[in-house]
N, C-alpha and C positions, 0 to 999 in steps of 0.2 A: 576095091578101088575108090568106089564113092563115099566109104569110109573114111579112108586115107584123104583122099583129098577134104573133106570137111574138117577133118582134125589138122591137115597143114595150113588150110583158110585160117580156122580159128586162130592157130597160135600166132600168125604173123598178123590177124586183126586186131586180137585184145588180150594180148600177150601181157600189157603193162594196164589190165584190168585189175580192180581193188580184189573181188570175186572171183577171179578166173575160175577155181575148181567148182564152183557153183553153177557158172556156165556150162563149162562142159560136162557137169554131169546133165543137166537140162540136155544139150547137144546130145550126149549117147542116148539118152531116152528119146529123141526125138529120133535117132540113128534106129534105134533098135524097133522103134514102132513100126517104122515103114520096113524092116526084115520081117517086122509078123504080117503087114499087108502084104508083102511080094511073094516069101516064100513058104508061109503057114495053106496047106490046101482046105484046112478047118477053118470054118465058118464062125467059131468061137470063138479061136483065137484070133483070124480075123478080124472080127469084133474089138475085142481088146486091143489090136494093136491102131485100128480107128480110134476108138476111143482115146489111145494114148497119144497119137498123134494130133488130137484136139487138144488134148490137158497139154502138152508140150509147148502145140502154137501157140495159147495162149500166153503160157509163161515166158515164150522169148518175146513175144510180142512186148509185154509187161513189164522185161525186165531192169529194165530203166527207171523206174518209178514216178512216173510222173502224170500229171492229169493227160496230156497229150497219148502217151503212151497206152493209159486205161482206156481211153477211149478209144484207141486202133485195135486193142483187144479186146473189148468188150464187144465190137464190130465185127472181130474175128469169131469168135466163140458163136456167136449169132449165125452168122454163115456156115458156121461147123453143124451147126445144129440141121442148118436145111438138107446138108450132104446127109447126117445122121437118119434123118429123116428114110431118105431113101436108100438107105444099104439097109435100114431094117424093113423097109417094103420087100428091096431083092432078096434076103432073109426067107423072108414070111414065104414069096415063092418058091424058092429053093426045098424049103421045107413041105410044101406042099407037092412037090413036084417026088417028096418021098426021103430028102437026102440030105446030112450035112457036108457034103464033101462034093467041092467044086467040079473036081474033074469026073464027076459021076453023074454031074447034070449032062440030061437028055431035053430039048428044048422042044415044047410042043408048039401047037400055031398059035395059043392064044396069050403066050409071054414073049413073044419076038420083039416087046419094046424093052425085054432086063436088061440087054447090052445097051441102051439108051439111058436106063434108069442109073446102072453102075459108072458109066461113061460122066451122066452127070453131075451123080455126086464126087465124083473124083475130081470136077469143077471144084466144086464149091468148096472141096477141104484142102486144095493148092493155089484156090484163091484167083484164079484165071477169069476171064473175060467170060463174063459181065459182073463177076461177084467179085473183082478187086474194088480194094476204096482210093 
């Protein structure tokens, strides 16, 4: 559904775009990164689909070419980086805790701030309050 609706936004946004197929390939990479964050239970691929969702924002952020533009992506990628930061902190817990695989985590007393940790980087890579520019 949230598919569909991105790809009907799109057409009737920039429909009479010079690039449109370039867009929307950017658009399904950005579509398909956030299906490996929601519904990959691996930790790997989770990864990757962070990661792809930084390479993404940046390039739609950028995709205009202009100084103005580079500079809201480069500010982008910056903040990606701080979210980065802490999903591989949550990472390195999980891993400690014995396991790649999310729904296998068992939570002791002394990580009951990783929902705090996960919570925030998921700030910082959708660009929310305080980390919007």
């Amino acid at each position: 559904m949230i598919r569909g609706s991105v790809a009907t936004y799109c057409k009737w946004y920039i429909a009479e775009e010079l690039y449109y197929n370039r867009f929307m390939g950017l658009v399904w990479l950005f579509v398909l990164s956030i299906v490996f964050i929601i519904l990959v239970p691996n930790l790997v691929i989770l990864l990757i689909g962070w990661d792809g969702l930084g390479l993404t924002s940046f390039l739609l952020v950028a995709y205009y070419q202009n100084n103005k533009r580079l500079s809201a992506a480069m500010l982008t990628a910056l903040t990606n980086r701080i979210g980065d930061v802490l999903v591989l902190i949550s990472i390195s817990i999980f891993l400690r805790e014995g396991g790649w695989l999310i729904y296998r985590y068992h939570p002791v007393q002394i990580w009951l701030n990783l929902g705090f940790i996960v919570v925030f980087a998921g700030i910082t890579k959708r660009a929310q309050m305080p980390f919007c520019a």
